[in-house]
N, C-alpha and C positions, 0 to 999 in steps of 0.2 A: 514550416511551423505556422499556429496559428496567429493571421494577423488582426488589429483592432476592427476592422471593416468586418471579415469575415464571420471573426467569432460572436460579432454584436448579431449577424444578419442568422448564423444558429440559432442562439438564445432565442428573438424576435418569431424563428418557423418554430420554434417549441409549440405545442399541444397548447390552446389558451385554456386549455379542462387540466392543466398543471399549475398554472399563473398561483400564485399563493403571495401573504404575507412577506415570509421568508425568500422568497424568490424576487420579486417585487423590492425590496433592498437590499437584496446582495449584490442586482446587477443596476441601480443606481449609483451610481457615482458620486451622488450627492448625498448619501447616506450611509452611516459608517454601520454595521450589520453586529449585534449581539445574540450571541444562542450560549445555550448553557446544557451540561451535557449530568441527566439522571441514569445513575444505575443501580437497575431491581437484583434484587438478590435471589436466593433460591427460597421456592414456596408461590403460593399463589394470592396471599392477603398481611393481615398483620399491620403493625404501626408501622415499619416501612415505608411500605405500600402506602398509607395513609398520608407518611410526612410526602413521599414525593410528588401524590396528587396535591395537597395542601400547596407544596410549592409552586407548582402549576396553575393553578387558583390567583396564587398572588402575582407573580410573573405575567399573567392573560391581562390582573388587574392594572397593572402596572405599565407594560405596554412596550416597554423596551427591548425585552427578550423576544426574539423574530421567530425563532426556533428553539425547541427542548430536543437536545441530541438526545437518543436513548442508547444504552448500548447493547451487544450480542453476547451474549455468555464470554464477559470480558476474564481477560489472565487464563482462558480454558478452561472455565469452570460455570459449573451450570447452570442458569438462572432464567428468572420466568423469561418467555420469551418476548422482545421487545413492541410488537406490534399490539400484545394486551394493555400495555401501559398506555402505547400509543394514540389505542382507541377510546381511551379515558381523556387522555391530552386534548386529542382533534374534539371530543366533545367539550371541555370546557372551553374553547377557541382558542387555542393555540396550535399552531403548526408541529408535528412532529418531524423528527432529522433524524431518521430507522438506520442505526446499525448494520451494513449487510455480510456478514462475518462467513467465509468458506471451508472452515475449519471443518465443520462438521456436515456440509450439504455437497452431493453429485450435483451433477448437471440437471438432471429429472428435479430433486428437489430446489434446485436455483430457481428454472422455467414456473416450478408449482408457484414456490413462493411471490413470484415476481408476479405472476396473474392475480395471485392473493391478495397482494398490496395495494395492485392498480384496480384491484374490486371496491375493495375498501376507503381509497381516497388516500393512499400514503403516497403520495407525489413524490417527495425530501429522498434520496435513499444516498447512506456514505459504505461505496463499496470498501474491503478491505479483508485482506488474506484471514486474520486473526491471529490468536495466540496460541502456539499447540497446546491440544488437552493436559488436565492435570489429572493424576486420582481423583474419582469419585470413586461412584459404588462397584463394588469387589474389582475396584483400579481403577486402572486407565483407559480410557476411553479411546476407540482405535480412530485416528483421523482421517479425512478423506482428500480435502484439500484437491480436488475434482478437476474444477478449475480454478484459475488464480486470478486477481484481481484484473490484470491488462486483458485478458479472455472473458471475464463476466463482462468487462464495462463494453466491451466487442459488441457481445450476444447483447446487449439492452441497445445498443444501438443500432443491429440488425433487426430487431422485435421492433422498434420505434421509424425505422426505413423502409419495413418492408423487405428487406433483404437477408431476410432467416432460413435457412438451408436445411434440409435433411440427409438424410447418406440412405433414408427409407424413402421405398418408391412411391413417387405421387404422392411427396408428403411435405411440399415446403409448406408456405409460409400458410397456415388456414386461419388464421385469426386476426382480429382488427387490429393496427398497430397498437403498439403497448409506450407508453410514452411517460418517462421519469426525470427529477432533474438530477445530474448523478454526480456526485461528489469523491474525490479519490484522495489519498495519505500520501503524505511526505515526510522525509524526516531532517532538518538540515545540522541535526546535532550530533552526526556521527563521529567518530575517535579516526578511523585512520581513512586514507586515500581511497582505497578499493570502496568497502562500504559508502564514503560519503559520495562516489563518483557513482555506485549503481543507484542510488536512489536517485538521484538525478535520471540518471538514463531511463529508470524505471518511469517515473515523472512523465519524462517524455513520451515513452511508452503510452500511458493511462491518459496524456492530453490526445494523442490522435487516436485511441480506442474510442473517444467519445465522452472523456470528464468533463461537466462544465464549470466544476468550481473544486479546490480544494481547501484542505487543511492537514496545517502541521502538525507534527509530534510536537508533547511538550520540550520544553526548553527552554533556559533561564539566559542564554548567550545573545544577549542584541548581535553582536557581530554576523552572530551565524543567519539571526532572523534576516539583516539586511543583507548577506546574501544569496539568500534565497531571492529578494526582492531581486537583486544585482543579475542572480542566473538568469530567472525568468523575462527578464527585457533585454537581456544577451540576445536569448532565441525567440524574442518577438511573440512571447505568449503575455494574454495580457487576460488573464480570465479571473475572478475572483478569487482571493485568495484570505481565508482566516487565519488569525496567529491566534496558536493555544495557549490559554494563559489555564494552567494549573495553581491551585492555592492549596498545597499540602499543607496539612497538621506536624505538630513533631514527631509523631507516632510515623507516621507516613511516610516524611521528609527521611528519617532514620531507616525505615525499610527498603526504602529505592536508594538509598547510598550505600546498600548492602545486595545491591546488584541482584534482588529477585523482581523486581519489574523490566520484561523483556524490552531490550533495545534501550534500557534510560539508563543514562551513566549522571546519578547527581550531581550537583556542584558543592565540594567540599567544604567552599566559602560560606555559602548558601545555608548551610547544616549548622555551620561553628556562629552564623548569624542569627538563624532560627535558635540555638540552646543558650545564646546570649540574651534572648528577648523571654526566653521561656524563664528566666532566672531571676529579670526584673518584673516578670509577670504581666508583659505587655501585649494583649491579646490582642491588639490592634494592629499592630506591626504588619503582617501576612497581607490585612487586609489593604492598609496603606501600599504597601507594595507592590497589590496587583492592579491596584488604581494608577500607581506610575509606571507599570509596564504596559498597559494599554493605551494611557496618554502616550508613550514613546512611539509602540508601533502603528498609532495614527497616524502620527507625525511623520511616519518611514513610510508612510501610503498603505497600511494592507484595506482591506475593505472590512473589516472588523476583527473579532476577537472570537475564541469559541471559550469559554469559560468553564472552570472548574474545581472539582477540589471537593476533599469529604467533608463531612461535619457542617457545611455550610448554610444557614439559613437563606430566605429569603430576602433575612431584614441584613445577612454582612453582604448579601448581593447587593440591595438596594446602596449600602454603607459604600460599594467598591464604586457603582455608577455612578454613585452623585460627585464619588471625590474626583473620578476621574475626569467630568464634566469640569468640576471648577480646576485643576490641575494642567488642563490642555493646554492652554494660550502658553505656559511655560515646559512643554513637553522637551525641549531639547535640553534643559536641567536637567533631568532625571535621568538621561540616559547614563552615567557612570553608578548612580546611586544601584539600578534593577539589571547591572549587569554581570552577570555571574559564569566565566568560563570554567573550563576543566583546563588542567595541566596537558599537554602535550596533543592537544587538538590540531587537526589538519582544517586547515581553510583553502578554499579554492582560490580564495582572495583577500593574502593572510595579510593580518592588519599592521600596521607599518609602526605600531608603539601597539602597546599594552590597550586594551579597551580603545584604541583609535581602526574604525574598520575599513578592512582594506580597498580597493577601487581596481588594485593590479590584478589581473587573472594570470598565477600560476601553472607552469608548464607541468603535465602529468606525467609519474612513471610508471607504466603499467610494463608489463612482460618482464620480470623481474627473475621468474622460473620458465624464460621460454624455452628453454633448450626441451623440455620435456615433455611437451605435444609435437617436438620433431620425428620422431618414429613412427606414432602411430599417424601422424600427418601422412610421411612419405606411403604408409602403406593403403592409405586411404585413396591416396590417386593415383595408385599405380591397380586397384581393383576397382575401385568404384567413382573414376572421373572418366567418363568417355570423351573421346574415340580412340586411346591407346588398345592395342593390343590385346595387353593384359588384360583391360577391364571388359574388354567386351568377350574374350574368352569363359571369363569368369560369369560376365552376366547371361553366355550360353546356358554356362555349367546350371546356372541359379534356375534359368527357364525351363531347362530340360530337367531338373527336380524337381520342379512345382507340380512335374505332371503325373508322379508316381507316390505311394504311398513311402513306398522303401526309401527314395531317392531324398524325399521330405523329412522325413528321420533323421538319416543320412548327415544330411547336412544341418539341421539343428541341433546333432548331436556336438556336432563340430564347433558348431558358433560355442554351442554353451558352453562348452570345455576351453576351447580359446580366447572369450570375450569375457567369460569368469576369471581367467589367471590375470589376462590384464585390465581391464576395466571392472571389475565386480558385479559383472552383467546381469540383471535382475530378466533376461528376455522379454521385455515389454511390447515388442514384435513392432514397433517404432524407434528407430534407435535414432538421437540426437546429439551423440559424440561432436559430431563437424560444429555444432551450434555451442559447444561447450568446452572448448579448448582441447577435449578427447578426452574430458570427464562428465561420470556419469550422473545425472540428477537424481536417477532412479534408485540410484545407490547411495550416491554422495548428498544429500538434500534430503532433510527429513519430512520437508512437506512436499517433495519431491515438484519446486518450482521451475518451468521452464522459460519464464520471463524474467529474469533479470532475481535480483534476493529481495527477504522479506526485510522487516522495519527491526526484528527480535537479534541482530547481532547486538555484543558490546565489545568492544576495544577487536573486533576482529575474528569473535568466537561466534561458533554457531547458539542460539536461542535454545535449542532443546539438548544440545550435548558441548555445555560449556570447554572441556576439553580439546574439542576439534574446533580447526579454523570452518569458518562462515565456507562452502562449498564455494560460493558466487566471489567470495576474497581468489579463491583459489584459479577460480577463473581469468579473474582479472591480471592474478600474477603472471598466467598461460597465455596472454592476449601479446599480439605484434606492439615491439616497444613505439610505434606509432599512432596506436590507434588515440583517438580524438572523442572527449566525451558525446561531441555531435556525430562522429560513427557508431559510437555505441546505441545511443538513445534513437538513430535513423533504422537501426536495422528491423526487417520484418518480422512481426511477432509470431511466436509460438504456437499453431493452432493446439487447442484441445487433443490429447491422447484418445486414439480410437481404441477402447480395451478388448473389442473382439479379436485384436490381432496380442494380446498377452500369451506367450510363450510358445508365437508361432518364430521363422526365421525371419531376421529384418533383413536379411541376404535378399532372401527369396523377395520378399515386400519393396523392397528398392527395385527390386528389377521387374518387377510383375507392375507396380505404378499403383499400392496400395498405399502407400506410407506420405507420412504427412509433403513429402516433395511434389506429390501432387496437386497440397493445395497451395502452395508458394507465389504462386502468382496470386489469387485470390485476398492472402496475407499484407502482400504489398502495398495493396486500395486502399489499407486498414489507415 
């Protein structure tokens, strides 16, 4: 992992044509870091538009606010896009913190955009999967989900090393290094074991692809926020870290405890608190309260807060900073007052009383369903683990059809009628069973991720088909009853799906040295 030495001597070799504001205290020490996050709607002007440059105006005046996060066509739904706003922000002098959402961009449109940005002066970028698309115009929008976040923040530190590859000949790296500071998601508010252990593992993931700063999902659970702090000095990462403070409206509060904001499960207490104050008509309350949840999580060390919340002026920002300012020196009061769990939460490090957070790190159970990657395990190294018999027989058989038209048929016809009845095989002519407990992403995953799950589970379901379990739950249930969240989160990451091999045989691709096993070693360095 990364250690304090280390990681301070990255930041320090960064690009000094990056150096910014925002950057500039967040990896101070001596400086607790506020950003606050605007989101444009759909259209391209309007009062809007108006209020959130206004607010930007006042936030540059004011001086506090480091960075204005913008978002990417947040919840899947369409809205200007964020580097317009941006370049409104960066002109009135403020830093912007660019959204970088993969829902809707390939690989081609990642590289475009990211040349785009580093044209422009958007230094700030927070990678993240995104939300799957909603209906828009005549529906739903098809998603692409290209590459996934632990794979973009790869590729932006291959652009920034020097160490960017092609698969076209005579075609690596032709451009000056590209250099961003890259920010990546966490979530430490998940409901059950699986989900809360892959965000983690993912975590790890996105810190050695090259994150140098994160931030959380919301969430109202001190316990969870400190352990996140408690994981991340487990494994000796010590890199910036912002805690999300959300300040929903009642309107708001009422719609995410109705489980349509992906991945957020509100806190019920929270809601019967919020329609308590709504009834004394106490419109200060929300804002008192995000004043003492960021005096708390100073006081638990993050390096600041990323703010939020609709409706919100600049004057109940101003209102939240200042209290929070005089509130500090008494920060460890408030922690029972802003802490708000969910009923039947899993903790890695479950708290030993009620609202007291725990210190003990709990033993995981994963392989709960392993008996059921035992079949297609056993068939798996008895054709394709060399040097038995079998498998080399087989990988004749695989050679000697690669070389015919007929023979190539052949045996694609085969895969796809065999790997259809058991696996639901989409022929992606890359197949990643062995990486996946002998389930398929292609299938099983609707933004078909190969790194680890997205942030959009709740209590265990998947984000886009609340009916089915989260695929990566399902994983984890399939996984050896030993595995350890530091094996999970060690393993090498996923390269990028090469799509000229869709609907070719992954038989034949394993055995010919097309298929991502080739680049395995390369994956490792990551």
């Amino acid at each position: 992992m990364l250690s304090v030495l280390n990681f301070c001597e990255l930041i320090n070799n960064c690009s000094m044509a990056t150096q910014n504001k925002f950057t500039r205290s967040l990896f101070n020490p001596e400086e607790f870091t506020t950003t606050f996050e605007l989101v444009p709607g759909q259209g391209s002007g309007g009062r809007r538009i108006d209020r959130l440059l206004d607010f930007a105006r006042q936030a540059q005046a004011d001086g506090r606010i480091k960075a204005l996060s913008i978002t990417d066509n947040p919840g899947g739904h369409p809205a200007l896009a964020p580097h317009a706003i941006g370049s409104e922000v960066l002109r009135i002098g403020i830093q912007p913190l660019l959204h970088f959402s993969l829902k809707d961009k390939n690989r081609n449109q990642v590289e475009s955009h990211l040349f785009l940005y580093h044209r422009q002066g958007f230094n700030n970028l927070l990678i993240l999967g995104g939300d799957f698309p909603r209906p828009s115009y005549y529906g739903q929008a098809r998603p692409v989900f290209d590459l996934d976040s632990v794979q973009t923040l790869r590729l932006m530190r291959d652009m920034e090393e020097s160490t960017y590859r092609s698969d076209a000949p005579n075609r690596d790296q032709e451009f000056a290094p590209v250099s961003f500071h890259r920010g990546c998601v966490v979530s430490p508010f998940k409901m059950t074991e699986a989900e809360q252990v892959w965000q983690y593992a993912k975590l790890l993931y996105k810190v050695r692809a090259g994150a140098h700063f994160i931030i959380t999902q919301l969430g109202y659970d001190v316990c969870k926020f400190e352990e996140l702090a408690s994981f991340l000095r487990e494994q000796e990462i010590f890199m910036p870290v912002l805690a999300n403070v959300f300040v929903p409206s009642l309107a708001v509060a009422r719609y995410m405890s109705g489980g349509r904001v992906p991945g957020i499960v509100f806190p019920e207490k929270l809601l019967n608190a919020m329609e308590q104050e709504a009834q004394r008509g106490d419109r200060e309350a929300r804002l008192l309260r995000a004043a003492k949840l960021i005096c708390v999580l100073r006081g638990l060390g993050f390096a600041g807060v990323h703010l939020g919340g609709n409706g919100l002026s600049f004057a109940n920002v101003r209102f939240i900073l200042d209290t929070a300012e005089q509130l500090a020196p008494d920060w460890d009061k408030f922690r029972a007052e802003v802490h708000f769990s969910v009923k039947d939460t899993w903790y890695l490090y479950p708290p030993s009383r009620p609202g007291a957070c725990g210190t003990i790190r709990i033993a995981l159970s994963p392989g709960r369903r392993r008996a059921a990657q035992l079949p297609p395990r056993f068939m798996h190294r008895l054709f394709f683990s060399p040097p038995n018999l079998s498998s080399r027989l087989f990988g004749g058989l695989c050679r000697l059809c690669a070389h015919s038209r007929a023979g190539t048929t052949l045996l694609c016809t085969l895969e796809k009628v065999l790997k259809g009845i058991l696996f639901s095989c989409r022929m992606c002519g890359d197949c990643t069973l062995t990486e996946s407990a002998y389930l398929c992403p292609q299938s099983g995953c609707p933004k078909n991720l190969l790194n680890g799950a997205c942030g959009g589970s709740r209590y265990g379901a998947c984000e886009v088909f609340p009916d089915r379990a989260c695929f990566w739950v399902l994983v984890y249930n399939r996984a050896e009853k030993t595995t350890t969240l530091r094996q999970l989160g060690n393993l090498p990451h996923m390269t990028p799906k090469d799509w000229s091999l869709a609907r070719t045989s992954s038989w034949i691709n394993f055995y010919t040295g097309r298929d991502h096993h080739r680049l395995t070693s390369l994956s490792t360095k990551a």
